[in-house]
Every structure is written in C-alpha cells, then in structure tokens.
N, C-alpha and C positions, 0 to 999 in steps of 0.2 A: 856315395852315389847321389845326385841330384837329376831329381826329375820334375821338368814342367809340364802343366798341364796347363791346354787352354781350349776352349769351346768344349767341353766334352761334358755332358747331362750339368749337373746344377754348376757347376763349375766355369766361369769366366778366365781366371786366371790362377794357377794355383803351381804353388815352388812346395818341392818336400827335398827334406835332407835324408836320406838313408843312413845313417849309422848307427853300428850300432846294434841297441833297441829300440825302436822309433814306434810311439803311442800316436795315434791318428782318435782323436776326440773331439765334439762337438755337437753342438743338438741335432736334433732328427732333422733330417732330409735336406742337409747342408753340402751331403757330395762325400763323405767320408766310404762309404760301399761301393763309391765310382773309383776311389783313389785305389784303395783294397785290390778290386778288379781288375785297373790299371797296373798295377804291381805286380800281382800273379799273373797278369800275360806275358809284362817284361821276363819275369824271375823264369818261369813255364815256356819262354820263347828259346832262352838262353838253355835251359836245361840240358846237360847234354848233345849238345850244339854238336861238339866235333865229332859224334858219333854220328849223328842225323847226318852228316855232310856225308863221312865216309860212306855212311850208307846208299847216300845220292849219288856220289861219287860209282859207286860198284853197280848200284844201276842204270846208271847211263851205260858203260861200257859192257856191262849184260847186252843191256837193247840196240848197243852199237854192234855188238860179234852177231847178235841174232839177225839182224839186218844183214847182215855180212854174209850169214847165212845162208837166208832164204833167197838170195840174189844171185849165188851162185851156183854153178852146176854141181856140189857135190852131192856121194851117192850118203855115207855114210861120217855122220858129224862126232868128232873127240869129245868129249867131255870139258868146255871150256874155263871151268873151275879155276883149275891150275893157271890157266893164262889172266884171268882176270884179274887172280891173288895179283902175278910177275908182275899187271899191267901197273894194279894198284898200288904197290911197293913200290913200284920205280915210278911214279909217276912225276916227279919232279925233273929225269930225266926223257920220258915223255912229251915233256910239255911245251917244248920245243926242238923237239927233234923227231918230225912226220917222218923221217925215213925208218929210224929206228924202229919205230910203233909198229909201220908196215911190215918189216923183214923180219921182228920177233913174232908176229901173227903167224905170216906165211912158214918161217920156221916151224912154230908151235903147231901146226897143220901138217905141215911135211911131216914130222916125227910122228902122226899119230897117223901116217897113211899109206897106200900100198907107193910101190913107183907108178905104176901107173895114175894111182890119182896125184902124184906131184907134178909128175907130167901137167895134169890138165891144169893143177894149181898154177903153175911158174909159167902158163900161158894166158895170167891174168895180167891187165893192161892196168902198168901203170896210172895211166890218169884215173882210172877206177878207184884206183886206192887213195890215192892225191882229193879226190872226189870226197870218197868214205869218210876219210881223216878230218876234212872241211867240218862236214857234217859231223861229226863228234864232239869237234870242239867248240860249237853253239850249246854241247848241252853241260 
C-alpha cells in the first residue's frame, strides 16, 4: 500500500510504502506521530467496513418502514424484523426493481393483518409508494 501525504502538521510532502514491516524513524518533531496517526485512521476507517455498511444499509430501511409507518393509517404494526432481514438479502434484486420492493412490503403487511386492515392497505395509492421508494434510495 502506498500513501501520500501532503500539507498535513510538519509534513510538506511525504510517500510511505506499506509492506510488510514498515519502521517510521527520525528525529523529534519531524511528522513521524502525524504519519502513525494517518495510518490508524486509514487502517481504523477500513476496519470492518462491510459490516458498518450492512449496518447502514438496515438502517436506512428501518427508517424507511418506520416513515412508512407513521404515514399511514394503520391501527396495529407487525413486527418488521423479518421484512428488513428479506429486504436486506435480496437487496441486489431490489435495487432495481421499485415495484418488487413495493408488492413484497405490502405483501409482508397483508400477511400480518386482519382483511379488513388489507382492505385499507391495497387502497394505498400508488404514487405514494413510487414516492416512498424515491426517498429510500437517496439513503
């Protein structure tokens, strides 16, 4: 791995090579504890990355259902765990296809409601959801 650095505290210009074991040495107050620094935010930014994502990833679509939510008429909400996991699993099949996303929600609502509340569900307007969907995928 190579990394530049440039303007940063005593440092003008400075190339490091990562391999390896890599000794970072020289007299006091040279920039050697900026480079250090430098290194554990890159190494500390990356850590675990695709778990931070997923985890970004599941709350967005938490704060996407909960909006979903509080915007609609219903009396009593399922438990949207389960639909999160589906959302988050298929998501590559999601991610282009706003109808899918839609019909497996409303699905996943129908299954966990009387007839009556699907009734009131499957007399949600389209563009509503065309709407919703918009706003999801900004996050």
């Amino acid at each position: 791995m190579k990394l530049s650095i440039n303007n940063i505290g005593k440092l003008k210009n400075a190339k490091v090579e990562i391999k390896g074991i890599t000794v970072i040495a020289g007299e006091n107050d040279t920039g050697k504890s900026t480079v250090g620094k430098i290194l554990f935010s890159v190494f500390n930014s990356f850590y675990k990355l695709d778990e931070k994502i997923i985890k970004l990833k599941k709350t967005n679509i938490q704060n996407y259902l909960q909006r979903l939510i509080t915007t609609n008429p219903f009396e009593d909400y399922p438990d949207f765990s389960k639909l999160i996991e589906k959302i988050f699993k298929d998501s590559s099949i999601y991610d282009k296809n706003d109808l899918k996303l839609r019909n497996d929600i409303l699905y996943f609502i129908a299954e966990n409601k009387t007839k009556s509340e699907v009734d009131e569900i499957n007399e949600i307007n389209d563009d509503y959801f065309e709407n919703q969907i918009k706003k999801y995928r900004k996050y």
